[in-house]
Each structure stands twice: as C-alpha cells, then as structure tokens.
C-alpha positions in Angstrom: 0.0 0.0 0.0 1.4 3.5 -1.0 2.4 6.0 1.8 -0.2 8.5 2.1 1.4 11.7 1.3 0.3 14.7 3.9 -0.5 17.9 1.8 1.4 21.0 2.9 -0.4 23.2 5.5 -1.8 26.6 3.9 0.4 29.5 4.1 -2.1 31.3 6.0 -2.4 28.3 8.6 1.1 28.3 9.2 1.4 32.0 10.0 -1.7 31.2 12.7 -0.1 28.1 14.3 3.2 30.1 14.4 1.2 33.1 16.1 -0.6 30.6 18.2 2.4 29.1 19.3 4.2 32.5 19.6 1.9 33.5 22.5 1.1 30.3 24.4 4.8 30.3 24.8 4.9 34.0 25.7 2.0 33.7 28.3 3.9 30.7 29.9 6.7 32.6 30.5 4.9 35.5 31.7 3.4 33.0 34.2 6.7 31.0 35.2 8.5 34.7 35.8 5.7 35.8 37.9 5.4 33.1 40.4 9.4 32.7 40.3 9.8 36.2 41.1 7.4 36.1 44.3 9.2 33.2 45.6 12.9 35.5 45.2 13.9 34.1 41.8 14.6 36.7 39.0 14.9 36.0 35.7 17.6 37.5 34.1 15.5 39.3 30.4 12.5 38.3 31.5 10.6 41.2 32.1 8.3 42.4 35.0 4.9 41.3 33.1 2.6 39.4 35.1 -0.2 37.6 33.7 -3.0 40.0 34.4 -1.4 42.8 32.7 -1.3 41.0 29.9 -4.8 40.1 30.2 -7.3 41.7 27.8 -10.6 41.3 29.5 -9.4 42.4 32.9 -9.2 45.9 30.9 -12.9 45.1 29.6 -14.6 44.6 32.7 -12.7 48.0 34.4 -14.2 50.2 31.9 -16.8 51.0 33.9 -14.8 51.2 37.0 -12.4 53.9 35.5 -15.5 55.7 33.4 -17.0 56.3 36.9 -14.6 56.6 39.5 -11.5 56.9 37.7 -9.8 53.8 39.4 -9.1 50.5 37.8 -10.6 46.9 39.1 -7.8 45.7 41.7 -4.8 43.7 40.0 -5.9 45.0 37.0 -3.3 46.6 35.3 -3.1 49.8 32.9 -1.7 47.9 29.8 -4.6 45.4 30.0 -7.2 48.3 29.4 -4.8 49.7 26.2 -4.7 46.0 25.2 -9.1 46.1 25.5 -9.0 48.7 23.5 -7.0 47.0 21.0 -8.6 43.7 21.0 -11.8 45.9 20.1 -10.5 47.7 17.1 -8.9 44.4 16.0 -12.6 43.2 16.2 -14.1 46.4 14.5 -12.1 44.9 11.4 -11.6 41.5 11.5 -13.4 40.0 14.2 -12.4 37.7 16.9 -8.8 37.5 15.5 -8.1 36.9 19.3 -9.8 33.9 19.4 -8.9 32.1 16.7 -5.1 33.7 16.5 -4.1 34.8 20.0 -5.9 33.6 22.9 -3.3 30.8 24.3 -6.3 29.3 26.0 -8.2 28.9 22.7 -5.2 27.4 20.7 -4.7 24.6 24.3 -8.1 23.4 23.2 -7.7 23.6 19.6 -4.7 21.0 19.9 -6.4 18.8 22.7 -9.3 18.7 19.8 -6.8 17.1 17.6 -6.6 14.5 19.8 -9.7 13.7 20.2 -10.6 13.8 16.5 -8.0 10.7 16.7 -9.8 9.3 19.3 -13.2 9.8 18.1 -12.5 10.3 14.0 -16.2 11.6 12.6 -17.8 11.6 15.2 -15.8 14.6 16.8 -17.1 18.1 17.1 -20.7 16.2 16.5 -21.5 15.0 19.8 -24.0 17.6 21.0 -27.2 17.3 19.4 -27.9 20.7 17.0 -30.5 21.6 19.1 -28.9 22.0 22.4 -25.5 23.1 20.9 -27.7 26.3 19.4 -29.2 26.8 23.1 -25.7 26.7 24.7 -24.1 29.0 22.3 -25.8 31.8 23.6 -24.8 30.7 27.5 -21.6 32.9 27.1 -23.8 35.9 27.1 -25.0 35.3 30.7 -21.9 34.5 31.7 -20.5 38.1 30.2 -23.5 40.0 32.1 -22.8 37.9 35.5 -19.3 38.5 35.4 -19.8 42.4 34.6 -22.2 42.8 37.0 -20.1 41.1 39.6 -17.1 43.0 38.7 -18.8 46.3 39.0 -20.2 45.1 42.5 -17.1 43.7 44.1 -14.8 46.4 42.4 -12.3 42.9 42.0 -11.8 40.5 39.4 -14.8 38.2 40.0 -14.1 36.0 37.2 -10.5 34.8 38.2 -11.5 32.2 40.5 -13.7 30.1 37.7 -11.6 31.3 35.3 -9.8 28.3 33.3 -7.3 30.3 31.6 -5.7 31.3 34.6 -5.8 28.1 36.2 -4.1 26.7 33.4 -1.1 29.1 33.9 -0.8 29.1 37.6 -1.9 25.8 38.6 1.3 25.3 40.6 0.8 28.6 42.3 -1.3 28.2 45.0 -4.0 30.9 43.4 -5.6 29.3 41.8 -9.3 28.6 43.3 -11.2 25.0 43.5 -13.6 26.1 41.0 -11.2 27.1 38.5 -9.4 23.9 39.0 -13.0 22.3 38.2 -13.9 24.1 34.9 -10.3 23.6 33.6 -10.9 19.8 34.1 -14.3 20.2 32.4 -12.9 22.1 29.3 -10.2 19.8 29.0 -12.5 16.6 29.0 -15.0 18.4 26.9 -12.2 19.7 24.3 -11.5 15.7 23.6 -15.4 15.5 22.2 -16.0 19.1 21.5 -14.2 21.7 19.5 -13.1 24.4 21.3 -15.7 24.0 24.1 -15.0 26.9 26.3 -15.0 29.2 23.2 -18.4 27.9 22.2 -20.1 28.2 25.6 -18.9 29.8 28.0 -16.0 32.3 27.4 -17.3 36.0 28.3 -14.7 37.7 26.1 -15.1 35.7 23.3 -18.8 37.0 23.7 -17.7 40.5 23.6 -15.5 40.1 20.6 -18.6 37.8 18.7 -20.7 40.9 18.6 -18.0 42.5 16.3 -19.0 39.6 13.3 -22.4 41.7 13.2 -20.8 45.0 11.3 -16.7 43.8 10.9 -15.1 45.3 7.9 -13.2 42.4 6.4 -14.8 39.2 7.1 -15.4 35.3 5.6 -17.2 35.9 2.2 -18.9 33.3 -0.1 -19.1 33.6 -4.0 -22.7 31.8 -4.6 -22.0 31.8 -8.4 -18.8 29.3 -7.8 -19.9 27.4 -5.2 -20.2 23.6 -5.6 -22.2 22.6 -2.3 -19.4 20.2 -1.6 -19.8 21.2 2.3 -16.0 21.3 2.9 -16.0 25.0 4.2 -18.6 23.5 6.2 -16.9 20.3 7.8 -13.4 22.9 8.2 -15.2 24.9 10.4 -14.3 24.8 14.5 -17.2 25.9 15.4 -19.8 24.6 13.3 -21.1 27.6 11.8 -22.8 26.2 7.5 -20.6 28.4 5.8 -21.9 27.1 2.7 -25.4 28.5 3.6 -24.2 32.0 3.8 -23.0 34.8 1.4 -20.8 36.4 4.8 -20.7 34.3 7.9 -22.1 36.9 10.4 -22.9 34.2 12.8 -21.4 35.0 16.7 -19.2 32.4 17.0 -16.8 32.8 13.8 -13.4 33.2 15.3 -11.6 34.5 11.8 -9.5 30.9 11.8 -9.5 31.0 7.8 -10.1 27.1 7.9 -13.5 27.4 5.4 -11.4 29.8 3.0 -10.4 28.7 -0.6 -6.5 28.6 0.4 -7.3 25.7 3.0 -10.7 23.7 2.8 -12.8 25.3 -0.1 -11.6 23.3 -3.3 -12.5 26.5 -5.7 -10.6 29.5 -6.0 -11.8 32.3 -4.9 -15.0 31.2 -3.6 -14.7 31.5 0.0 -12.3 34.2 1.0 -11.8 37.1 3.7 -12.8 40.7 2.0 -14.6 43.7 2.4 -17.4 43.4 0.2 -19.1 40.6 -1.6 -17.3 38.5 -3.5 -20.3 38.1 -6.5 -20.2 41.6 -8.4 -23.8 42.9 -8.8 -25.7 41.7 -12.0 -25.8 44.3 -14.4 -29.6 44.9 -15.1 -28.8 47.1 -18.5 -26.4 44.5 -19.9 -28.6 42.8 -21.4 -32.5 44.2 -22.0 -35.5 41.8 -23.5 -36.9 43.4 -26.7 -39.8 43.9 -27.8 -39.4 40.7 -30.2 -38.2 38.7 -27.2 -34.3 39.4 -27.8 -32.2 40.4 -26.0 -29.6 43.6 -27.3 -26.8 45.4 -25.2 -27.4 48.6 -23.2 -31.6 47.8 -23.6 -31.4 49.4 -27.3 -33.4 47.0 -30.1 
C-alpha cells in the first residue's frame, strides 16, 4: 500500500499556528516569571509582566470602573485596558482574531481537539445534538453579564476564580481557586469531544468580541456563483457555523480561523475568502434588456 502523502499546510495556517504558538509560549513565560519572582527568583530578560497585565478582558470589565470613578478593578493593570482597546479595534475589522489567533487558552483546546478527532474520528465536534449546541451558544452571554455585573459590585476581578485560563497558567501557584481547577478539568475533557468547548459556551470575552461579526469590515465571504455545495468549508469549520449556507458568515461564534477559505478547505478558488465586500459583483440589469421581439440587445437598445 502506498504512503499517504500529507499535503502541505496553507500559508495562511502556518502564519496562525506560528502566532498561536508565539503566544502560548509567551503567556507561559509570563506565568513562570511571575510566580518565580514572588518566591525570590529573578529572571535575568525576562521582564516584569505578570499575567493579568497582559490580560485583555481584565481591561474590559474595568471600563466601567475607571469611566465612573477613575480607578481600575484591583490587580488590573493599565496595559490590560490599552490591550481592551486594541482587542476591540482588532474586532471592528476582522473580528475575533483573538480567538482564533491569539488567545493561548483557545489554541490549548484547539490542539487537545486534535486529539480527540484521533480518538473519536467523525464523530468529533458532533456529539452535542444541534438543538442544544444552538441553546448553549448563547450561555456565554449570561456569563459576560454575571461577570460584569459582579465586577462592578465587588470592584475585583470576580471571574478569576472560575476562570480556566488562569488556572491553566498558575496551577502550581497556589492561586488558583477549587472552581477554577473544576472548569479547567471540564474544558479539558470536553475539548476531547467538543471543539473548542469553552469558546463555544462559555468564554465572556469571546462573547464581547462575537458581537464585532455583526458589522466587521473584512470578514469570511462566499461567491454563490462558484460554489459547488461540496460542504468542505462547512466540515473545516471549529465551530460549526454552515458556511456554505451564507453569502458572509455573520454568525457569533466565527473566530476569523481561515479554515473554510479557498486557500485551506474550499476546493474552488476564490469562492470562500476574507474581503470587504461581496465576492459576486452585482448583476448588471442594463447589460442585457429583452426586446420587444423577445431578444435580447446590449445597453436595452433594439
């Protein structure tokens, strides 16, 4: 029997795994200075970043906080709200790059998925019945509003303690809380059957950042006219949004992964791509006018 020859990863892909790999490492370090330097050990060119600062969301959910009294949530640092800020323009034109490019958390399920698509081959990523998966998409959303309204309350950051991103970099720290411990266990489990699990149901920033796909300027565009139906933008997609359905995917949960375009899944050119503007030009209703005789003449002229 031949040897199966793998096909080379799209260009695109490999600029995303790099960047995904990029800042898992970077947010590990981060983490591993941080908890050296408490217990007396300095780094030599490491930095004095802790993992908060770095933290997008912890500038989110002090906007309030600083709008009204001028003060941000406590351990919140002022490079997390310029990083907020960022993470929203970055949305305003492309969406949840963060997501699907950035987030070290999302990438840690992303490559615990492809170990369960080994484990479970088809019948990954198609466990939860369409039904409920469509209920629980919009859980996130509640959890963005509790952990707002918490934050505002407390005047802390509520959501560290049931947060599994920062359980997953300090869970030799002794910070971490029981609860965070338990949902990080969960998503881990879950990210074996389900793709991206946390991202899908339950991540409050990823909420934020899904409202963007509403009114984005550049995002994942499909050319009716060359479309085959084959369903492989489809099947590509993380998070199960039917691509092939949809002239721009302006569903909530697109993460901007480029897995559906043309370059990696779609197996026609230019069919399913990331633009500003549709990718079928308008038809031209002058073109090509009926006649009275039932022809049909350029510019409408018999």
């Amino acid at each position: 029997m031949p040897a199966r020859i793998k096909a080379p990863r799209p260009r695109a892909q490999r600029w995303r795994l790099a960047i995904q790999i990029f800042f898992f490492v970077l947010v590990v370090l981060v983490a591993t200075t941080t908890a050296l330097k408490e217990q007396g050990v300095v780094l030599p060119l490491a930095g004095s970043a802790s993992l908060h600062a770095i933290c997008p969301f912890g500038g989110v959910v002090s906007f309030w906080q600083l709008a009204t009294l001028g003060t941000l949530v406590k351990k919140v640092h002022e490079s997390s709200v310029v990083l907020a800020v960022l993470g929203l323009l970055l949305a305003l034109l492309f969406g949840p790059v963060i997501c699907g490019w950035i987030c070290p958390f999302g990438s840690f399920q992303e490559w615990l998925g492809r170990l369960g698509k080994r484990m479970f081959g088809k019948r990954h990523n198609a466990m939860v019945p369409r039904g409920l998966d469509r209920v629980l998409r919009f859980l996130r959303y509640a959890v963005l509003a509790w952990v707002s309204y918490m934050t505002v309350v407390t005047g802390k950051l509520f959501f560290q303690d049931y947060d599994p991103y920062f359980a997953l970099f300090n869970f030799w720290t002794g910070e971490v809380a029981v609860a965070g411990f338990i949902v990080l266990g969960a998503t881990v489990l879950l990210s074996l059957a389900v793709e991206r699990p946390f991202c899908k149901y339950a991540c409050p920033y990823g909420a934020l950042l899904g409202i963007f796909n509403l009114f984005r300027v550049f995002g994942i565009k499909r050319k009716a006219s060359t479309c085959i139906s084959c369903h492989a933008c489809s099947k590509a997609c993380p998070m199960n949004i039917e691509v092939e359905s949809l002239t721009a995917a302006r569903d909530h949960q697109c993460i901007t992964c480029l897995k559906c375009t043309s370059e990696a899944a779609c197996p026609v050119p230019a069919t399913v791509e990331l633009a500003t503007g549709p990718l079928d030009a308008p038809a031209d209703k002058t073109a090509r006018a009926p006649t009275p005789d039932g022809a049909a003449s350029e510019g409408g002229q018999a």
